[in-house]
VOMI-565929 format. One line per 2 residues: number of its first residue (from 1); their letters; for each residue x, y, z of C-alpha. Coordinates in nm, 4 decimals, m for minus. Layout:
<atoms>
NUM = A = X/Y/Z | ...
</atoms>
This chain:
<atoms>
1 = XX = 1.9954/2.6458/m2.5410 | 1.9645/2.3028/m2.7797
3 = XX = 1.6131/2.2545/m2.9531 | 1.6335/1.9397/m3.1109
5 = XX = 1.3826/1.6079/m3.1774 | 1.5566/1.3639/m2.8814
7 = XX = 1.5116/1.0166/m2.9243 | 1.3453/0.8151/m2.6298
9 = XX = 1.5510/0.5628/m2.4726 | 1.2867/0.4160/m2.2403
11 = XX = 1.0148/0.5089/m2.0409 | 0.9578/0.3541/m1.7076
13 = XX = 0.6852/0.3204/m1.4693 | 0.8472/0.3625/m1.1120
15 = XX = 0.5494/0.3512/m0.8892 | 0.1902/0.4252/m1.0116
17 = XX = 0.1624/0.7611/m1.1419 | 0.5858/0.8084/m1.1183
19 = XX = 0.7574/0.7694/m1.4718 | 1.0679/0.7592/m1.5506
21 = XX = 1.2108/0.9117/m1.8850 | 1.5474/0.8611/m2.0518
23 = XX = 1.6276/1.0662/m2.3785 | 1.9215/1.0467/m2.6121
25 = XX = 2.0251/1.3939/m2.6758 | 2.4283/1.4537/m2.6537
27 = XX = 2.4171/1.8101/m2.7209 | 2.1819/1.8912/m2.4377
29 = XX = 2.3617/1.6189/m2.2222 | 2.7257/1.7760/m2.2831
31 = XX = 2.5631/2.1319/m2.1786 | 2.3393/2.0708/m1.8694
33 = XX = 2.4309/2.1142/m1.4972 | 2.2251/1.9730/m1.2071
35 = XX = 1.9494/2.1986/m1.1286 | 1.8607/2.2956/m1.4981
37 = XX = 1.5405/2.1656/m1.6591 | 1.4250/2.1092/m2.0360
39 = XX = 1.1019/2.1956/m2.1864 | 0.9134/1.8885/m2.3338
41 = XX = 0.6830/1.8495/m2.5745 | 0.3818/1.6291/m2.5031
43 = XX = 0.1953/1.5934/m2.8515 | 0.2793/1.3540/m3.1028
45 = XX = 0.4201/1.4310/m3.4548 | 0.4077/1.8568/m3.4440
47 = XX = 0.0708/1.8595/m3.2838 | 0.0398/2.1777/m3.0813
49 = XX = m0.2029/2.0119/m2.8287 | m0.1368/2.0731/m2.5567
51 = XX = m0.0263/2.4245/m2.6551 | 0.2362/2.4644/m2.4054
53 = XX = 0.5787/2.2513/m2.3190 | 0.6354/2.1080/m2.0160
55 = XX = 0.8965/2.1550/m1.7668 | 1.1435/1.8804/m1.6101
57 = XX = 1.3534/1.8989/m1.4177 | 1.7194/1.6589/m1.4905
59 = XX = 1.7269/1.3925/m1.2749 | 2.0745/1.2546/m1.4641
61 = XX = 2.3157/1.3328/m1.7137 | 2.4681/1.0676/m1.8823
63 = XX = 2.7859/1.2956/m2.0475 | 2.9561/1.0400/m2.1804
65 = XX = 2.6632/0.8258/m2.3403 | 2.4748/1.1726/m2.4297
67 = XX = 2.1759/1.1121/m2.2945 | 1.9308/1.2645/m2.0235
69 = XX = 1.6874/1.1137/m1.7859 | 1.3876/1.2818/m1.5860
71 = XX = 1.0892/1.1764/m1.3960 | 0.7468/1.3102/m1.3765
73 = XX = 0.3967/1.2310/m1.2365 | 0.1433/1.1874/m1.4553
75 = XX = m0.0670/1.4657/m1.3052 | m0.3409/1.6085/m1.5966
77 = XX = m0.3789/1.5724/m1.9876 | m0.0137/1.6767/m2.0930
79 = XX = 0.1845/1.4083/m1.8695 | m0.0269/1.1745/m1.9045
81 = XX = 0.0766/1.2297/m2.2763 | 0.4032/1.2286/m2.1932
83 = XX = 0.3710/0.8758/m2.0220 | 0.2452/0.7863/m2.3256
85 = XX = 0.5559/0.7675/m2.5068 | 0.7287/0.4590/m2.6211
87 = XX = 1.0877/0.3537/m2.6955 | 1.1983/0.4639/m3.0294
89 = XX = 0.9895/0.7849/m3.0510 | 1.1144/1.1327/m3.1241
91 = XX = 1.0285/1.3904/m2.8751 | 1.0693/1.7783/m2.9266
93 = XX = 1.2661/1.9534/m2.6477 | 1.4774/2.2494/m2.5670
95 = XX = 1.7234/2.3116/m2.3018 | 1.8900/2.3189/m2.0482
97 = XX = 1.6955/2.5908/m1.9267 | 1.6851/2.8421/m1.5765
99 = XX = 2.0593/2.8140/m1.3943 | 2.2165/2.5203/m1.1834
101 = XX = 2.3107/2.4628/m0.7956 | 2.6318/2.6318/m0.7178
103 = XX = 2.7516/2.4641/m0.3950 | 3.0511/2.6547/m0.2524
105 = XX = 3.4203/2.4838/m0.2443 | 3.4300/2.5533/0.1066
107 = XX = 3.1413/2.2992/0.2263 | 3.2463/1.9941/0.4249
109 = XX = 2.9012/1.8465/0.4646 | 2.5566/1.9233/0.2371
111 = XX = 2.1703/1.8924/0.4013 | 1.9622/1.8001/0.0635
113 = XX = 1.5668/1.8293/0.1518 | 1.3047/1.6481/m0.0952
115 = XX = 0.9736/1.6626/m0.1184 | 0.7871/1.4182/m0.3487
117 = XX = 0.8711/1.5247/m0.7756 | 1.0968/1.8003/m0.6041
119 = XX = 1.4079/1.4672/m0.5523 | 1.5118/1.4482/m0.8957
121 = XX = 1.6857/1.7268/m0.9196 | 1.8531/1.6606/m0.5821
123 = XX = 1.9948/1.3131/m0.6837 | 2.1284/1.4417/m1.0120
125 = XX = 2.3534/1.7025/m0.8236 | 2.4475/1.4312/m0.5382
127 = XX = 2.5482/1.2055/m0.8395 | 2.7666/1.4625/m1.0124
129 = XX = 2.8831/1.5712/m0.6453 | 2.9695/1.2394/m0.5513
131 = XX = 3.2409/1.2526/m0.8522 | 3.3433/1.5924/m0.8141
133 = XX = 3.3955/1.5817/m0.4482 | 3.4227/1.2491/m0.2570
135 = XX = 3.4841/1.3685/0.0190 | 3.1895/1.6101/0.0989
137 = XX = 2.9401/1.4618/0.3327 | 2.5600/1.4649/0.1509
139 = XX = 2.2323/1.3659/0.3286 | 1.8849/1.3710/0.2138
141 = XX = 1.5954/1.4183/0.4076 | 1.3012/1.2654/0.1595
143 = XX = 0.9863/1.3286/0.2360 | 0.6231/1.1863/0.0220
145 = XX = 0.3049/1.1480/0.1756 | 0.2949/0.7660/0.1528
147 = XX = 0.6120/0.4760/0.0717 | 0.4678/0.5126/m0.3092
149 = XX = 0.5929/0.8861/m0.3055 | 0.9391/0.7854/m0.2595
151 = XX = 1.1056/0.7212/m0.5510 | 1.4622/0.5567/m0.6599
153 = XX = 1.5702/0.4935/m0.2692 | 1.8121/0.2413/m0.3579
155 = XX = 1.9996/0.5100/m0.6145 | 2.0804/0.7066/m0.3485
157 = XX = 2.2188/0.3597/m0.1553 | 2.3996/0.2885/m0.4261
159 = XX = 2.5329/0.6781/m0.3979 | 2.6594/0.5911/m0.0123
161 = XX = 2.4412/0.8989/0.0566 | 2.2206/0.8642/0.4254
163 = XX = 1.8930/0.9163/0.3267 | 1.6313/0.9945/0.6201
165 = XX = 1.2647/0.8736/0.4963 | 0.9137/1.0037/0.6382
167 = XX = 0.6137/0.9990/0.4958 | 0.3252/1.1652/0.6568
169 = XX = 0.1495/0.8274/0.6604 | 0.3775/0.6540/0.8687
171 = XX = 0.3930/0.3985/0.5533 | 0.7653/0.4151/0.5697
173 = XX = 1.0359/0.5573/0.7576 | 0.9551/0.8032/0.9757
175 = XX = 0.6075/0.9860/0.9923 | 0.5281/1.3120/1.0081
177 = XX = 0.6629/1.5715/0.7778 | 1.0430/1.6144/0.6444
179 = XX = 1.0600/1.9542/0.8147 | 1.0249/1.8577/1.1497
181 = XX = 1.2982/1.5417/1.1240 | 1.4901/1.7587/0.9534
183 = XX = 1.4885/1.9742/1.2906 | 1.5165/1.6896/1.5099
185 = XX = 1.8334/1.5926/1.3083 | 1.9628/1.9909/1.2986
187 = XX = 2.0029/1.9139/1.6748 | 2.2716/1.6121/1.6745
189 = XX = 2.5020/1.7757/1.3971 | 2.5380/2.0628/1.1451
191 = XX = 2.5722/2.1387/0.7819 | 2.7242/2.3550/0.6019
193 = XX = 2.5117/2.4248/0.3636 | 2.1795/2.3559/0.2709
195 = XX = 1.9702/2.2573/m0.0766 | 1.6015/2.2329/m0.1277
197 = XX = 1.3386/2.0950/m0.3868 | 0.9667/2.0519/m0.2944
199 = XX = 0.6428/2.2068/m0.2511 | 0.6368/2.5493/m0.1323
201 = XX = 0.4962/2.5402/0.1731 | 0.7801/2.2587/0.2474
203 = XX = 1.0641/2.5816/0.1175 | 0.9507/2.8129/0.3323
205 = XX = 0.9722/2.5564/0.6414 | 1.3238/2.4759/0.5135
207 = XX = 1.3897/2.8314/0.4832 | 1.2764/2.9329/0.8199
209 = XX = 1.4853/2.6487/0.9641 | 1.8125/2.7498/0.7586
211 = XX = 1.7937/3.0869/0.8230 | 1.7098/3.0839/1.1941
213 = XX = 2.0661/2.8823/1.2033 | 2.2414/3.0925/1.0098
215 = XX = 2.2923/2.8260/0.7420 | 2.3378/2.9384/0.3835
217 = XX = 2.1535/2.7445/0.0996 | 1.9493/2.7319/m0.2287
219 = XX = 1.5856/2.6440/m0.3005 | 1.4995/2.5541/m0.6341
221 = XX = 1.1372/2.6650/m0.6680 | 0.8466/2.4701/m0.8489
223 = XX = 0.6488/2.7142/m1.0705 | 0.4067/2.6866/m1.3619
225 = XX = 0.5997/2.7652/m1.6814 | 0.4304/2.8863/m1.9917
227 = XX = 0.7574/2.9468/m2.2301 | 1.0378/2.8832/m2.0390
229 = XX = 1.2179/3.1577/m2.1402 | 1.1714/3.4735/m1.9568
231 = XX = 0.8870/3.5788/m2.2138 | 0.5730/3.5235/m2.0764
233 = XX = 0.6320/3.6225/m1.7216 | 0.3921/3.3672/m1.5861
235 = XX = 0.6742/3.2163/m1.3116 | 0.7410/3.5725/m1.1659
237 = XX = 0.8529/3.5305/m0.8238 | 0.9051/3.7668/m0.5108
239 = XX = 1.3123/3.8268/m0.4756 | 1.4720/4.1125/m0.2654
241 = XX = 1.5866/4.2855/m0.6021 | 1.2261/4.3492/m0.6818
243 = XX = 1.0643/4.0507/m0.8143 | 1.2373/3.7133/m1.0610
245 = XX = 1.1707/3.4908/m1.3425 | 1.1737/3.1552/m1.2316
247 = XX = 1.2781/3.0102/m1.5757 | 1.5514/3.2214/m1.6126
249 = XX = 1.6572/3.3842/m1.3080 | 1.6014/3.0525/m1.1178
251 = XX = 1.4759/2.8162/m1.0756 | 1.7471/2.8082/m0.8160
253 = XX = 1.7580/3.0613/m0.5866 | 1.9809/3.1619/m0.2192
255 = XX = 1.7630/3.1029/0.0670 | 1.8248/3.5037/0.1772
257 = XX = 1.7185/3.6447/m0.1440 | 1.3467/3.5096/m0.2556
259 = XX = 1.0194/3.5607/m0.0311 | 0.8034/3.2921/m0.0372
261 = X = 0.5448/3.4254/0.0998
</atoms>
């Protein structure tokens, strides 16, 4: 784990609410896997207000040019700090944090399911799958309650990756939720595996789904995070070892092993 003051790149509005965050940090960029996250800090110049960090998931890693990006909605006080932040600012951060996706060398074709903030980390392990393995067959299934929700769409066209939109307004794509296409698409062709970032009650639908299949997969779960570190044991979640720290343990997890209930 890297604590450092990153320098910020840019920050970008992507829809209203939606921000987009790039960082310059090549130690943290030359460690982190898809599926980590990094612990920001939202006040300006040491200020300890807010008192706690906040969590992000990576949403790319830029190895070469050592630099991260992330996105976020502005949700309360300490994000919309964070959208605050202007080009040339230093920001302090530590990371990568929790584990990565681990996506098994025997997987001809990959089921990602998003829903709303829960993409970013998705795209960032299609990218660095899309290098790694050409030939693996990825599709999203991207779900937001209206068109605003879904973010970056033409990244993942510029991937080659099929992406299947619904939003429960109808607004784009197809409406209802990302479950039930999901299902509807579960009955034209398989996958080999599955990966999942969203909402909870959206993981336990996935869950259900994968499991009743018999198909193997990871959820990466959204939690509150106090310290990020295992310390505070504010992300405690129910596994079927006994119970896990989200931060540390996670936040990606095997389908079979955590109880979301």
């Amino acid at each position: 784990m890297i604590q450092q003051e990153a320098l910020v790149q840019e920050m970008k509005i992507l829809a209203p609410g939606y921000y987009r965050l790039d960082l310059l940090a090549p130690g943290l960029a030359a460690e982190a896997r898809p599926g980590q996250f990094i612990q920001v800090r939202a006040g300006d110049d040491g200020s300890l207000d807010p008192l706690l960090a906040r969590p992000i998931s990576l949403y790319r890693i830029d190895r070469n040019g050592g630099s991260v990006s992330m996105i976020f909605k502005a949700v309360g006080r300490g994000t919309a700090q964070l959208a605050a932040k202007q080009r040339g600012m230093l920001m302090k951060i530590w990371g990568p944090l929790g584990n990565g996706f681990a996506i098994p060398d025997a997987a001809q074709s990959l089921a990602l399911v998003a829903g709303g903030v829960g993409m970013p980390p998705l795209f960032c392990l299609a990218e660095e799958l899309r290098r790694a393995r050409p030939g693996l067959r990825v599709e999203l299934f991207y779900g937001g309650r209206t068109q605003r929700d879904l973010l970056v769409l033409e990244q993942w066209e510029a991937a080659d990756i099929r992406v299947h939109s619904v939003t429960e307004d109808g607004s784009y794509g197809r409406k209802g939720l990302v479950t039930a296409v999901l299902e509807a698409q579960l009955r034209q062709k398989d996958y080999d595996f599955m990966v999942a970032c969203g909402p909870t009650p959206m993981l336990k639908a996935v869950r259900q789904v994968a499991l009743e299949r018999g198909i193997a997969g990871q959820l990466s779960l959204e939690s509150y995070m106090a310290c990020g570190v295992g310390a505070c044991l504010g992300c405690v979640c129910k596994h079927k070892a006994g119970y896990r720290r989200v931060c540390v343990d996670g936040p990606v997890f095997a389908m079979d092993e955590v109880d979301l209930e």
